[in-house]
N, C-alpha and C positions, 0 to 999 in steps of 0.2 A: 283264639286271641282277639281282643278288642284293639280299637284304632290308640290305646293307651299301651299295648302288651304286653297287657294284665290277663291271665286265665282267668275265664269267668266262674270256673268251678272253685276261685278261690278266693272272689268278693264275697261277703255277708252285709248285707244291709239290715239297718234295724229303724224299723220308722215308729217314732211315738205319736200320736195324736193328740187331741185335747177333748178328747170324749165327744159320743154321737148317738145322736137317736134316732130310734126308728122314723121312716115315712111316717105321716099319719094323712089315709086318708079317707076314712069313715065312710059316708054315706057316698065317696064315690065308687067302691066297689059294688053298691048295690041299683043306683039311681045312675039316668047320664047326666049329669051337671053341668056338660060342655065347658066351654073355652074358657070361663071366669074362675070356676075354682080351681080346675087345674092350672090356668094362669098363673093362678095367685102362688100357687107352689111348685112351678116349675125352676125357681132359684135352688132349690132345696132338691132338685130334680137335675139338675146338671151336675150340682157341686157332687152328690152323693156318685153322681154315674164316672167324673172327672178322676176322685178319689179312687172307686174303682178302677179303672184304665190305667192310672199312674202304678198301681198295684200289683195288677194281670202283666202289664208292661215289666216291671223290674223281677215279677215269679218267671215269666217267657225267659228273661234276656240271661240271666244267673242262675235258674231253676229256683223250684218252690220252696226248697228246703233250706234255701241260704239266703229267704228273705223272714224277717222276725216281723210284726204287726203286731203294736200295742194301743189299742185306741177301747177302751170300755165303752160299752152301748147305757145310757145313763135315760131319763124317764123324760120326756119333753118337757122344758121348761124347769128344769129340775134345779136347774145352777142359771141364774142370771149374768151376763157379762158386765166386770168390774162389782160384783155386790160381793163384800167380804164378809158378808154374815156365811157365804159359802166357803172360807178358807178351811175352817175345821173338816167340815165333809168330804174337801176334795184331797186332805193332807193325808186323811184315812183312806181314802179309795186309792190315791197314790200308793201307799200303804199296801194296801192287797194286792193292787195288781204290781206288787214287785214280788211279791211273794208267789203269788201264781206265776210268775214268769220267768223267775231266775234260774229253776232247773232247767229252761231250755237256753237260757241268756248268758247262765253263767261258763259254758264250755264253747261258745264260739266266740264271747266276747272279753271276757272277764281272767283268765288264766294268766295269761301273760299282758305284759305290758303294751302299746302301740307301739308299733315302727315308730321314725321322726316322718313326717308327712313333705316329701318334697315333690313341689308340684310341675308339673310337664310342662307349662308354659313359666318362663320366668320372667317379671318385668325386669326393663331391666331403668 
């Protein structure tokens, strides 16, 4: 039981993302480039390690099988932020990955309807 008790064998969480891409980091697996280039991409180095953690954390806490993850790995720079010449491409990748995902999505989440959500602290 959680400090909620709620059994944990009987939350499912489902996290969707907004697409991600790989690291890129070229010539420093081969060269030391020291403190500047990794610098430069250590933003990109915490969010990705942050996202992981938050991830491992909610598989530990409910087990692995009752967390869902839906975030597509997409091509560096592939979609600009706010540029809607990108809506078509992203309405289609939407597209598949609901397709690839709802045989697992659709029997923990989709069957029946949600409870009413009443929440443990109340304003009052």
């Amino acid at each position: 039981m959680t400090n909620l008790e709620w059994d944990r064998t009987k939350i499912q969480v489902l996290s969707v993302g907004c697409t991600s891409t790989p690291l890129r980091v070229k010539m420093g697996r081969l060269l030391p480039l020291g403190l500047m280039y990794w610098g430069l991409k250590s933003t990109d180095v915490f969010m990705s390690g942050q996202s992981s953690a938050a991830l491992g954390t909610a598989q530990h806490l409910i087990g692995k099988q009752n967390v869902y993850r839906i975030d597509p790995i997409v091509a560096h720079n592939k979609f600009g932020m706010d540029d809607i010449r990108a809506v078509p491409f992203l309405k289609g990748l939407g597209y598949t990955e609901s397709r690839k995902s709802w045989p697992a999505l659709q029997p923990a989440f989709f069957q029946n309807p949600a409870e009413v959500f009443e929440p443990y602290f109340k304003l009052t």
